[in-house]
C-alpha positions in Angstrom: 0.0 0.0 0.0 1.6 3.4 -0.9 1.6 5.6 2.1 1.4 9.1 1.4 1.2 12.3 3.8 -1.1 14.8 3.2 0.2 18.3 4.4 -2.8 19.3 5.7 -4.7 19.6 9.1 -7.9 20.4 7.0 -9.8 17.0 8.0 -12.5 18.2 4.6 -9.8 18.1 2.6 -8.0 14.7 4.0 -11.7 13.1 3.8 -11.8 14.2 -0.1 -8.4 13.2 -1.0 -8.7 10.0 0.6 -12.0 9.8 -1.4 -10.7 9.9 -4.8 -8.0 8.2 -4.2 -9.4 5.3 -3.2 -7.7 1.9 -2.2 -4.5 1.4 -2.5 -3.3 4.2 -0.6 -2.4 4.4 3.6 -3.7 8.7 3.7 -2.7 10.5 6.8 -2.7 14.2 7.9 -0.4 16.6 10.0 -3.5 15.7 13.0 -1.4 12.7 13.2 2.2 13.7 12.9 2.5 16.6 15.0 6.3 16.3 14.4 5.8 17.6 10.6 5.7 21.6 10.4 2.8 23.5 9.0 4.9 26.8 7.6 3.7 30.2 7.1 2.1 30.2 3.7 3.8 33.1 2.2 3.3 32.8 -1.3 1.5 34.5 -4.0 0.1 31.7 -5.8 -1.2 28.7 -5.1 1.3 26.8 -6.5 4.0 28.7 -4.5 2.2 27.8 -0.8 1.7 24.6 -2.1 5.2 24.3 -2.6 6.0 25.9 0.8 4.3 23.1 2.6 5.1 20.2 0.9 8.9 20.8 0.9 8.6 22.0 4.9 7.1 18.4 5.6 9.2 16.4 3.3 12.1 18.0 4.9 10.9 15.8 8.2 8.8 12.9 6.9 10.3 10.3 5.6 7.8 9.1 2.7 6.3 10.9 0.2 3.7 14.3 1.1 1.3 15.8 -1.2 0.0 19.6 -0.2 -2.6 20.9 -1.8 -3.1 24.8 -1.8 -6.5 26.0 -3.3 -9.3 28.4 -3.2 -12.0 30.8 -5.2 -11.4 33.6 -7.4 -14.2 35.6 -8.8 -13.9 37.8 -11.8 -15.4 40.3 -10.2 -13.4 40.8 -7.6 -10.2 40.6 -9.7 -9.7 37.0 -8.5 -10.3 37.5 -5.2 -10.2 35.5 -2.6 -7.9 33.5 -4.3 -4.9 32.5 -2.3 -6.6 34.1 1.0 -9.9 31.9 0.5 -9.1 30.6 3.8 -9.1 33.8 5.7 -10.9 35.9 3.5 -12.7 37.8 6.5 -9.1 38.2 8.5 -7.1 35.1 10.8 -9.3 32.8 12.4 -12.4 33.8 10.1 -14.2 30.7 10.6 -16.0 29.1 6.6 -19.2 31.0 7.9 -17.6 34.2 8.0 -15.5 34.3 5.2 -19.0 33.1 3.3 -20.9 36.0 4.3 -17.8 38.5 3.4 -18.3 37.0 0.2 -21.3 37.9 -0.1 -21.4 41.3 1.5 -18.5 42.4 -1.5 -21.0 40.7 -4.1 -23.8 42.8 -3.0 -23.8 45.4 -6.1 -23.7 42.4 -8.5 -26.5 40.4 -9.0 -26.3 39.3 -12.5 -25.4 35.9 -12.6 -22.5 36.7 -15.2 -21.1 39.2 -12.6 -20.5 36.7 -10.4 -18.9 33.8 -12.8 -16.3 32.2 -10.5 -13.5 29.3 -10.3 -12.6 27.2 -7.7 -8.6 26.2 -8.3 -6.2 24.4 -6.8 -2.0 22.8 -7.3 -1.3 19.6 -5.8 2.3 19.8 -5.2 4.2 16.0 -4.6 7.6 16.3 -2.7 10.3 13.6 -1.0 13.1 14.7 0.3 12.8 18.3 0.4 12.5 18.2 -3.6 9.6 18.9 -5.8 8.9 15.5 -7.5 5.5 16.4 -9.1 2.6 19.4 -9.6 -0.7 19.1 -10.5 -3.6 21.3 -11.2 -7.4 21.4 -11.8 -9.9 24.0 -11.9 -13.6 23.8 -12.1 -15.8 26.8 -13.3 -19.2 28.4 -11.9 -20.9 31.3 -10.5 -21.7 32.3 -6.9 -25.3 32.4 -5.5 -27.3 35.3 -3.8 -27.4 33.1 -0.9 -26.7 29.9 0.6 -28.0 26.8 -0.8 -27.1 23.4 1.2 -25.2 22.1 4.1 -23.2 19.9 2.3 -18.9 20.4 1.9 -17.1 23.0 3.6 -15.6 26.1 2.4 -17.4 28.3 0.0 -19.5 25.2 -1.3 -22.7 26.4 -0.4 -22.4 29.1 -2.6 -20.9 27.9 -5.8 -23.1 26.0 -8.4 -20.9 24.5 -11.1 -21.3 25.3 -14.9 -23.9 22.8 -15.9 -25.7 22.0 -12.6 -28.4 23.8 -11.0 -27.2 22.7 -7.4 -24.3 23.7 -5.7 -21.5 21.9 -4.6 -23.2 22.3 -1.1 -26.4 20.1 -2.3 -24.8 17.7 -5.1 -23.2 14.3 -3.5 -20.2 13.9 -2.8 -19.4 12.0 -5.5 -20.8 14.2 -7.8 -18.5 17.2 -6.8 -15.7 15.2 -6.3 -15.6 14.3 -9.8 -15.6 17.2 -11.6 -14.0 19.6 -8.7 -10.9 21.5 -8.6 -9.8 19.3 -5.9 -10.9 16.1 -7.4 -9.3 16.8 -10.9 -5.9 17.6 -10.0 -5.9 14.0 -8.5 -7.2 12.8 -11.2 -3.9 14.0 -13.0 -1.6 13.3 -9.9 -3.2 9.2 -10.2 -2.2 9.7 -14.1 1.0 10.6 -13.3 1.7 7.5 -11.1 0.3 4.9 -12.7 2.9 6.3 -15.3 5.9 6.7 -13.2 8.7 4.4 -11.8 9.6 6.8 -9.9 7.2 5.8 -6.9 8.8 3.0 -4.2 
């Protein structure tokens, strides 16, 4: 079984790694190494903090780590939140209130077009303090008026992908995982090994 570190102590997002993944893979978090750092993420892309964590933990973990940096960007908003999704509302802004700052900055645009939207995100494979692999996916939408669903985590609630009705915080989990930003990077990442020697 390939055992791979996830460099993360987002349990949504170990759950939906460890989703797609499926057998074949022994998933853990940083909830159970406490040993592995979690850096300040200081970059300006998501492929940059990406980068920043997975190298931090592969510095210390012996085995191969996968970090995934991701988030929203609105058109409207020049892209924003983007690489602040997380704490789009300040540090500690819990999902709820970084939802209803959302919201509260889309107030003046209620066409749907003004609020088209992308979730993104770069999976970034390290060992050894080296970059061994990245991967990206992106998934496009719009942003609702108002919550819809208690489903997910994050902005979910709010974002209905292009050809659904529902948004990702009403459509299963299966659903969103297979078309998600989330969900398609992996899709490459899986590509990528079932391609590579590299992987012992």
């Amino acid at each position: 079984m390939r055992r791979l570190l996830i460099a993360t102590k987002n349990a949504h997002k170990t759950h939906e790694i460890r989703a797609v993944l499926g057998g074949g893979f022994e998933v853990h978090d940083l909830c159970t190494h406490p040993e592995v750092p979690s850096p300040e993420e200081t970059g300006k892309t998501f492929a940059e903090n990406a980068a920043i964590k997975a190298l931090a933990a592969s510095e210390v973990f012996d085995g191969w780590v996968l970090a995934d940096d991701s988030g929203l960007c609105v058109d409207s908003l020049g892209g924003a939140p983007g690489v602040i999704s997380a704490r789009y509302a300040g540090e500690g802004a819990s999902d709820s209130d970084n939802r209803r700052r959302l919201l509260q900055q889309l107030t003046s645009f209620s066409e749907w077009q003004q609020r088209r939207a992308r979730f993104q995100c770069v999976l970034i494979l390290a060992k050894a303090g080296q970059v061994r692999g990245i991967f990206q996916g992106a998934v496009e939408g719009f942003i609702l008026a108002s919550e819809q669903g208690e489903g997910g985590f994050g902005y979910d609630s709010l974002f209905v992908p292009d050809g659904h009705s529902d948004s990702f915080g009403v459509l299963p989990a299966e659903v969103k995982n297979s078309m998600s930003h989330r969900g398609r990077a992996l899709q490459a990442f899986k590509q990528w090994l079932s391609a590579s020697p590299e992987w012992d």
